[in-house]
Each structure stands twice: as structure tokens, then as C-alpha cells.
N, C-alpha and C positions, 0 to 999 in steps of 0.2 A: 077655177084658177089652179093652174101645177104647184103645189108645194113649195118648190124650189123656188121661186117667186115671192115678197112681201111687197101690199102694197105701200107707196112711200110717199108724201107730198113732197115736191122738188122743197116748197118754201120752210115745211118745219124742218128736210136734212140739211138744209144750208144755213139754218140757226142754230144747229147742232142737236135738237132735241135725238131720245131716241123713241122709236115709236115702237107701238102696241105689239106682238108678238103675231097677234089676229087680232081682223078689222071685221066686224059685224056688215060694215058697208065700206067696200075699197074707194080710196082715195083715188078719184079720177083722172087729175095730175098728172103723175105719172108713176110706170112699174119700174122698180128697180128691182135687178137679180140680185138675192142671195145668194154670196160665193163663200167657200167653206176657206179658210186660210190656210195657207199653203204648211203651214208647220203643223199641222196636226194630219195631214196625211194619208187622208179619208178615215182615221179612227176618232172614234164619242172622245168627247174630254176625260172622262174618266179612265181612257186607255191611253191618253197625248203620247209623246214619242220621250216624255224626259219622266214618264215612271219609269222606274228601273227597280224599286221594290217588291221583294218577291211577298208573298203568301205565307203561311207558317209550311216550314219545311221539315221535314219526314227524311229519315236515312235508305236508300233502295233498301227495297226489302232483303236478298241477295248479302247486303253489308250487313244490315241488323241481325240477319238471326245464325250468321258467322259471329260476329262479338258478342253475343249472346252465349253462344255457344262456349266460346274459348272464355270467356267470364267465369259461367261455372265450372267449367273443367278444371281449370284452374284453382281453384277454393282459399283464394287470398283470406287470410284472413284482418277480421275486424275493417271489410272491404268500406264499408261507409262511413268510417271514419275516418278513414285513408283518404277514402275521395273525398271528404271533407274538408280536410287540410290540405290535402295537394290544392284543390280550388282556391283556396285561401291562399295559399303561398303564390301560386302562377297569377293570381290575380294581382297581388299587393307587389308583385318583383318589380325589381327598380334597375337602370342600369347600373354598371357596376362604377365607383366614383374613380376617375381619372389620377393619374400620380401628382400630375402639373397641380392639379386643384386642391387636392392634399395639402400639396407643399403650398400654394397661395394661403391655404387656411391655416396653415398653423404659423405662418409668418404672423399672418392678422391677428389671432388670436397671444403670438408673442409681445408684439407692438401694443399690444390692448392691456394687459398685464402688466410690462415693464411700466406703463404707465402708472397705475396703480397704485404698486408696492413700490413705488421709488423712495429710495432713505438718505439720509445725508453719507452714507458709506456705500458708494456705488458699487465698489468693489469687490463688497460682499458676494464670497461663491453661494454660499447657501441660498441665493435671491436668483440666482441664475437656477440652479438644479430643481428648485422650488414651482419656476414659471416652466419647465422643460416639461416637469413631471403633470402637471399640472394641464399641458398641453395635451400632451398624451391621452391623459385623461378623459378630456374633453371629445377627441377624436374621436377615440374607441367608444365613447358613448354618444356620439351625433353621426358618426358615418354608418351607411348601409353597406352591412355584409354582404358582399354577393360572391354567393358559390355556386358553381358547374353542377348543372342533373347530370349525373350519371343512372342511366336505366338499366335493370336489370328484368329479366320477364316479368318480377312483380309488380316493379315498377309499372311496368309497361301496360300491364293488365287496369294497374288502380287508372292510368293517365285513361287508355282506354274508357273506362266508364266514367270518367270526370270530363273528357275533354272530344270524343272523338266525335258525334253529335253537334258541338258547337263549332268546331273548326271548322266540318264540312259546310255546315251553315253559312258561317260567315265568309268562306273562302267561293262557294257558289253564289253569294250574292254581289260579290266581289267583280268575277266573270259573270254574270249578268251584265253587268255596263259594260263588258266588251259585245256580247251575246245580242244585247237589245239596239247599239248605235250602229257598229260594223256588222252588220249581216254579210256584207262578203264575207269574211275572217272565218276561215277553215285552215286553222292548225293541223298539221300532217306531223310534228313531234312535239315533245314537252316535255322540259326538266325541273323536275319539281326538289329546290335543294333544303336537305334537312325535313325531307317526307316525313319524319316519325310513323303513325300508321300508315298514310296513304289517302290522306281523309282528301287530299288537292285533287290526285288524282280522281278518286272518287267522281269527286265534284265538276271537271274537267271532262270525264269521262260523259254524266249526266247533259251536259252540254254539247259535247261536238265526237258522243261515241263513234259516229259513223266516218268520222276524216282520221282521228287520230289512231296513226299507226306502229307511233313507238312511243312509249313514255320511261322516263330516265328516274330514277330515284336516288337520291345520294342523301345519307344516312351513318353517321359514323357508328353509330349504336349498331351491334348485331343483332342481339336481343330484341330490338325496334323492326330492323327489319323482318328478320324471322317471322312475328306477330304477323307484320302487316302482310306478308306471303299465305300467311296461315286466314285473314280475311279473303284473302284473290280466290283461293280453295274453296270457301265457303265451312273452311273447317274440317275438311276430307281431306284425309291424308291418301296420296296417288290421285286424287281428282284433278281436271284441267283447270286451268287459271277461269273465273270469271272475267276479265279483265286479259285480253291477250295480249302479247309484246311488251311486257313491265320488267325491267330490268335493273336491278337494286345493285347502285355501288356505295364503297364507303368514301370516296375521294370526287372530288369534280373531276372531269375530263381534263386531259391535259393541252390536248392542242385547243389552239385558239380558234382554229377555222371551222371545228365543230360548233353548228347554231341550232338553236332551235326554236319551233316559232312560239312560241307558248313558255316564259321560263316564271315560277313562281314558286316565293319563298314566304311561307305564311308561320308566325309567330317562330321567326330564327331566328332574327337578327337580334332579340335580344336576350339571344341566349350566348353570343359573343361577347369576351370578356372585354373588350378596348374598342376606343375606337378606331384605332388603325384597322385592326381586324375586320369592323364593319367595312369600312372604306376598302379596303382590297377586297371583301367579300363582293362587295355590290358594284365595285368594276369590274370585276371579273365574269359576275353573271349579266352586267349590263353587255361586255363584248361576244357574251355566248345568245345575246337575242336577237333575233331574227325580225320579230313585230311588235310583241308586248312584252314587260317585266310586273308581274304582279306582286305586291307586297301587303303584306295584314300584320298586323299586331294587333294587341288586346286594344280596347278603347279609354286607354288610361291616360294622364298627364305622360308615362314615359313614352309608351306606346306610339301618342300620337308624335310627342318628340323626335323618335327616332325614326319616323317616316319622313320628318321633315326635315331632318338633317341628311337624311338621305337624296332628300329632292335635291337641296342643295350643293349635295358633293357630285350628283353624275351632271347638274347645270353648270357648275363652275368649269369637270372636266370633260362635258364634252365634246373638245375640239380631239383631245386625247382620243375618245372610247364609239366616239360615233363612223368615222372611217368615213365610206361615199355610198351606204348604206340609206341615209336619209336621215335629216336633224330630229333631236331628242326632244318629243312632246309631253307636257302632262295631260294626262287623256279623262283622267278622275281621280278624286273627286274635284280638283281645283279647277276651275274653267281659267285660269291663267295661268302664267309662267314667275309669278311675283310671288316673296313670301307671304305665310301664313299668316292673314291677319289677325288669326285668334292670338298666337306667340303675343301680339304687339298692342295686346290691351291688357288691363288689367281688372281685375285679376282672372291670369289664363285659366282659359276652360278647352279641353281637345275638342278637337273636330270627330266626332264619333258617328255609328249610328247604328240602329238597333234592327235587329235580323229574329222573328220569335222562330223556333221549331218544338220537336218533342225529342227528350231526350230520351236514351234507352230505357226501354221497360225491365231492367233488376231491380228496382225498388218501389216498386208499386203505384207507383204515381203513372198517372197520363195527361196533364195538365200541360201544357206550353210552358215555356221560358223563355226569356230573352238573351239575345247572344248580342256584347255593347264590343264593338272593334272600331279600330280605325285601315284604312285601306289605302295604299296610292296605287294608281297606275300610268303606266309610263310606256311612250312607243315611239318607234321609229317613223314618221311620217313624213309626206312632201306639202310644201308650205300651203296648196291648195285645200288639203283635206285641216287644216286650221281652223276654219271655222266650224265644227262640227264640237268646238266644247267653248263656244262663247254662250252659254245659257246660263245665266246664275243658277246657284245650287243651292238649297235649302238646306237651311245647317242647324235650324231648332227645329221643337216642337212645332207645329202649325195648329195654330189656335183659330177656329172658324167662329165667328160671330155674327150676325146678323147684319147683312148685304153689306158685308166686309168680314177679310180674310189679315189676322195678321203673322209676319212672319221675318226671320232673317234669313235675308240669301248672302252668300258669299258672288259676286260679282264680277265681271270679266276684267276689271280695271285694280283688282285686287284691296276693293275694300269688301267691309260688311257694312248691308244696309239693313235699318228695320222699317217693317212696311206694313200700312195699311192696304192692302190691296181692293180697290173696290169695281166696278162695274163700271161706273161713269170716266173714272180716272183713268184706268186701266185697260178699260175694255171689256165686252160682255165673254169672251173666248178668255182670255186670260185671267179674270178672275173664275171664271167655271174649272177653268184647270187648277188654279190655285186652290181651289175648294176640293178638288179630288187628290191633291199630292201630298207627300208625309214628308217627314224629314229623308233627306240625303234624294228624295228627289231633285228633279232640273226643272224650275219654269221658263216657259218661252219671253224671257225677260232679257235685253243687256243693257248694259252703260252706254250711252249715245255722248254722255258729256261728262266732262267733273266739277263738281259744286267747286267755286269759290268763294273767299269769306263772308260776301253777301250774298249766294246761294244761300246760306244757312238761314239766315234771318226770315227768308219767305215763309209765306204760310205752307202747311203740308200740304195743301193740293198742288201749288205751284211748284215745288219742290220734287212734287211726285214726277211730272212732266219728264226728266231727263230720262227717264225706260222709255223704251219702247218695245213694242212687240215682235216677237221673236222675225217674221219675215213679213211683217202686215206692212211694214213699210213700200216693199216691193209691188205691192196691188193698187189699182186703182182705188180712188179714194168712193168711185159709186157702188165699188164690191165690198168695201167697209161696215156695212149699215151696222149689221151686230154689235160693230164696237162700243159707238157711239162716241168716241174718244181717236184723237190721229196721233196719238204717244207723244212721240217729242216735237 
């Protein structure tokens, strides 16, 4: 009997059992094919189409042993301590606090006071100057300082060995989710704003070296760029660029009608001191994109904040910034168009996810590390190509335990669910993939329905019923067998 074949008794699949894998002696009843479901694509489950998680990643060799290079040339001193702290600082940085809010807190804080020290002499000045001073006080010791890097080569050298490794990590894992779902998408330019060394490009490069024929760097630092020119050389000075056509300015473009297809701005935005500044930043590179807008920040509480306030500001504007170009999608990580339902629980936790690589060999280690970011991406597309990000996205840990997978996904319908994933329930395909995915993978899973208040009360298998599987709905129910299970 062909493989492709299992044999089936019509009477156990119409009770829903599921049957034996292999039959010592086939069921004479009848054969029913074995058909593979259409969302995995002729690949094994362990390669489904919603991993988008890389491998531990490695810097091109070509880049490494350029920073390497310019590392010791350079002879920073007390380098590892530098890059010690520098990591500390960029990791713990916070946006910088708003004036409006300022001013809301120190009202509050006056209000709260006057209350307190109230005396039967209201008019007392001293009681006023008292609660002023006192306000002040208060401020300067609860608010976060935030000041402007300014880089200078040394700078530039310590960030390099602290920082140029993880960014490119986390900024190609980023473009992987465009890389692994749009295989047409061949970028022919790219504006990478607030490059520092060049790690996007880098990474950009690793991806679609062969279409891309111009990339833009804009970079107010000299000294930043300078560096990152001095990686393209591989450190030779009169050598050709590794990297051809890269063009370093310190200002965006000024006309509007320059686009390009590829624009990405990875850990900049929250190096802008306000939010307005954000908000013009990120209209301004949203009308200079052509197909995607990529963004990264650190995977911190602010981090993932400031990605999400950013969703927000190009959804509200854009009737503004999208033109007759094609409406404004989220492409990744959120399989919806709805806020962030981590923001809206308590207590927030970011939506992050983890990238391991090795960092440069100056300090003797070769051990992996992990790189914790947060990412959006965001495109222009036509209302057809929509369904290409209804798969729920895994947003923790995935904890595998015996013939069950549990896990939370973020949802097409914009909640979070947490899931026992099992075989019976789910499917014998869908929990095989669920058993092969990590976090900020996609399982072939969406929302078919939404609990109402007696949804809740069912038991959790009944409960489970409203997924279904990613295209298994579309197949006849005799090519199902695998499942064992018809979803919703």
C-alpha cells in the first residue's frame, strides 16, 4: 500500500476516533487519502511557514574582523568598562518625561500637600514657599533624567563593541518576517534612518544583497558615520566599499516624492527627545515608504511602548500619509490592527522576543548571548493580501509537556489567549507545529469566534473549539484524518 494512503474504517472516522498511525492488518472498509494541509506547504512541521525564528547568528565575517580591527586600533581606554556601562545605560534608558506631565504632577503633588499642612492661617506665605519647595524636591528626585548621546570616535568605538552584534541580530531577525512570508519583496532601495554603524544595512544586505541597489544612511553624528564607512572598507584605508552604493547623509531627504522600498529605523526613536519629534519623525519616514517601515527598539517596558504609540499615531493618520499608494497594514508582530493587549492588562509586561548570536570576540568569550527587542512592522498593502497576518503569534515562553503544548498567542481578534494545545482538540498538524515553534513564532491558529460571558464558564475543551486551523477549514472533511479534530 503507497504511503500516501492510511487505512481508515468509514464507522471509527464518523465517531471521530483517530486511528493508528500503521495497521498490522488494513481496515477493509475503506481507504481514505492522506492529504497534507494546505498551510504547511509541502514543508515537515518543524519548518511550518509561521517559524520566522533564526538560529544563533554570527556577524559576516567581512564586518567582524573590520570592528575588530578598528577596536584595537583605536586603544579606548578602560574599553570594558565602558562597554559595561554604556550597556547599562542603553539598556535601563527611558523616554524622556513630557512637560504636560510634569506639570500634571506637580499640580497633584501640590493638591496632596496643601492638604496636609493645612492650618487655621491660610494665608500664611511660608506654607505656600514650603509646599513649592518641597514640590520641586520631589520632581528632581522621581523624574528620569534624560540626555542626548552625543558620539564622538570613542564613543563610537565603546557602542561598537557593546552594541554592533546585537543590533544586527535583532534588526535581521526583524527582516526575516518580511524574508520568510513575502518572497516576492525584492527591495531595489533602502533608507536606513539614524544608521549609527550600519548594522541595518549590514543585515539588509544579508538578505536581499542581490536586488539592493542603493541604500541611504542618515546619521547626524560624523564620527558615527565616518566608523561605519571605515567597516564598508573592511578597515583599508583607499580599499573599495564591501558593500556598494551606500550613501551617508546627516539630514533626511527633503522632497517627499523620494521613496524607498525598504525604510528602517532601528533603536532611534528613542533617542528623540519629545513626542512631537517622534510623531513627525515617523510621518515623515512613513511618506518616504514605498512597501515596509521597519522599527526595533530595545525589549523594555519603554521600548515596546514607543512602538506602540507609534502604531497608533500612523493608524489614526493614515488617511493623511498613505496617499493612493495602498492602506497601512501591521505586518508583524501583531496579527491585527487593534491595540496592544499586553498595554491593557496588568501588570504590563512588553511584547519582546529573544534573538541569541555571538558577540565580538575582544574579550575572550565565545559563548552566545541573547539579544531581548521589541520590533513592528508595517506596509503598504491591498486589502487581498490581509490575510497573510491572521495567524496568532506566540508571545511567551512555549512550555511543551506531555501530549500537550502550552502557550499564549496574541490573536487576530486582538486579545491574548492562554492555551493548552493538544492533538485531540486541536489537531494532530497543529499541535506538531506548536511543539516545534518558540516564542514570536506564528501558529496556524485564528479566532473564528468571540467568547461571550458564558463562553467562559465552559470547560476548556469546549472552550478550546473556537480556533480553528489555519486553512484546514477549506479541505474536505475525508482529507482531515490527521486531525482528528474539525476546529470550530
Amino acid at each position: 500500500m503507497s504511503p500516501l494512503y492510511r487505512s481508515v474504517c468509514r464507522v471509527c472516522w464518523s465517531s471521530g476516533a483517530t486511528p493508528p498511525l500503521t495497521l498490522t492488518r488494513p481496515c477493509k472498509t475503506a481507504v481514505v487519502p492522506f492529504v497534507q494541509p494546505e498551510f504547511l506547504r509541502g514543508s515537515p512541521h518543524r519548518k511550518h511557514p509561521g517559524v520566522t525564528n533564526l538560529k544563533t547568528i554570527r556577524l559576516p565575517e567581512e564586518l567582524q574582523s573590520a570592528a575588530v580591527s578598528v577596536i584595537y586600533k583605536s586603544e579606548v581606554k578602560d574599553l570594558s568598562e565602558r562597554v559595561r556601562k554604556l550597556t547599562n545605560f542603553l539598556w535601563s534608558r527611558k523616554r524622556a518625561v513630557e512637560s504636560h506631565e510634569l506639570r500634571e504632577r506637580a499640580i497633584a503633588l501640590e493638591e496632596k500637600w496643601k492638604e496636609q499642612e493645612r492650618v487655621t492661617d491660610e494665608t500664611h506665605v511660608s506654607i505656600e514657599t514650603r509646599i513649592r519647595k518641597k514640590v520641586l524636591s520631589e520632581l528632581k528626585r522621581t523624574t528620569y533624567h534624560w540626555t542626548p548621546l552625543k558620539y564622538d570616535t570613542d564613543l563610537g568605538v565603546v557602542y561598537m563593541t557593546a552594541r554592533l552584534a546585537g543590533s544586527y541580530a535583532a534588526v535581521l531577525r526583524a527582516l526575516n518576517e518580511i524574508k520568510k512570508r513575502d518572497s516576492s519583496f525584492t527591495p531595489h532601495s533602502l533608507l536606513d534612518f539614524s544608521s549609527g554603524l550600519g548594522a541595518a544595512l549590514w543585515a539588509a544586505h544579508t538578505h536581499w544583497g542581490d536586488s539592493l541597489r542603493e541604500y541611504v544612511c542618515v546619521n547626524a553624528s560624523a564620527a558615527m558615520n565616518s566608523l561605519a564607512e571605515r567597516l564598508l572598507t573592511g578597515d583599508t584605508e583607499g580599499a573599495d566599499p564591501l558593500i556598494k552604493h551606500v550613501y551617508f547623509r546627516q539630514f533626511l531627504p527633503v522632497s517627499p516624492k523620494v521613496q524607498s522600498d525598504l525604510v528602517l529605523a532601528a533603536f532611534s526613536l528613542s533617542e528623540l527627545a519629545t513626542q512631537e519629534a517622534r510623531e513627525q519623525t515617523l510621518l515623515t519616514l512613513w511618506r518616504k515608504t514605498h512597501s515596509y517601515l521597519v522599527l526595533v527598539e530595545n525589549g523594555t517596558k519603554a521600548g515596546h511602548q514607543i512602538l506602540m504609540e507609534a502604531k497608533d499615531i500612523l493608524l489614526k493618520k493614515e488617511e493623511k500619509v498613505s496617499g493612493d499608494v495602498g492602506r497601512l497594514l501591521v505586518f508583524a508582530p501583531c496579527p491585527h490592527q487593534q491595540p496592544c493587549p499586553k498595554l491593557l492588562k496588568q501588570p504590563i509586561t512588553p511584547c519582546n522576543f529573544l534573538q541569541p548570536y555571538y558577540p565580538l570576540p575582544v574579550s575572550g568569550g565565545s559563548e552566545s548571548v541573547q539579544e531581548k527587542f521589541s520590533f513592528l512592522v508595517l506596509t503598504r498593502s491591498e486589502p487581498q493580501q490581509l490575510e497573510a497576518g491572521q495567524w496568532s503569534r506566540i508571545v511567551s515562553p512555549v512550555l511543551r509537556r506531555s501530549r500537550h503544548v502550552q502557550c499564549e498567542i496574541c490573536c487576530s481578534n486582538g486579545e491574548l489567549k492562554q492555551l493548552a494545545i493538544t492533538a485531540r482538540h486541536h489537531g494532530r498538524d497543529t499541535y506538531r507545529c506548536a511543539r516545534s515553534s518558540d516564542q514570536g513564532d506564528r501558529l496556524p491558529m485564528v479566532q473564528t469566534e468571540k467568547h461571550t460571558e458564558t463562553d467562559t464558564r465552559r470547560s476548556e475543551p469546549q472552550a478550546l473549539t473556537s480556533f480553528s486551523l489555519g486553512s484546514a477549514e477549506k479541505l474536505p472533511r475525508t482529507s482531515d484524518t490527521s486531525t482528528g479534530s474539525t476546529g470550530s
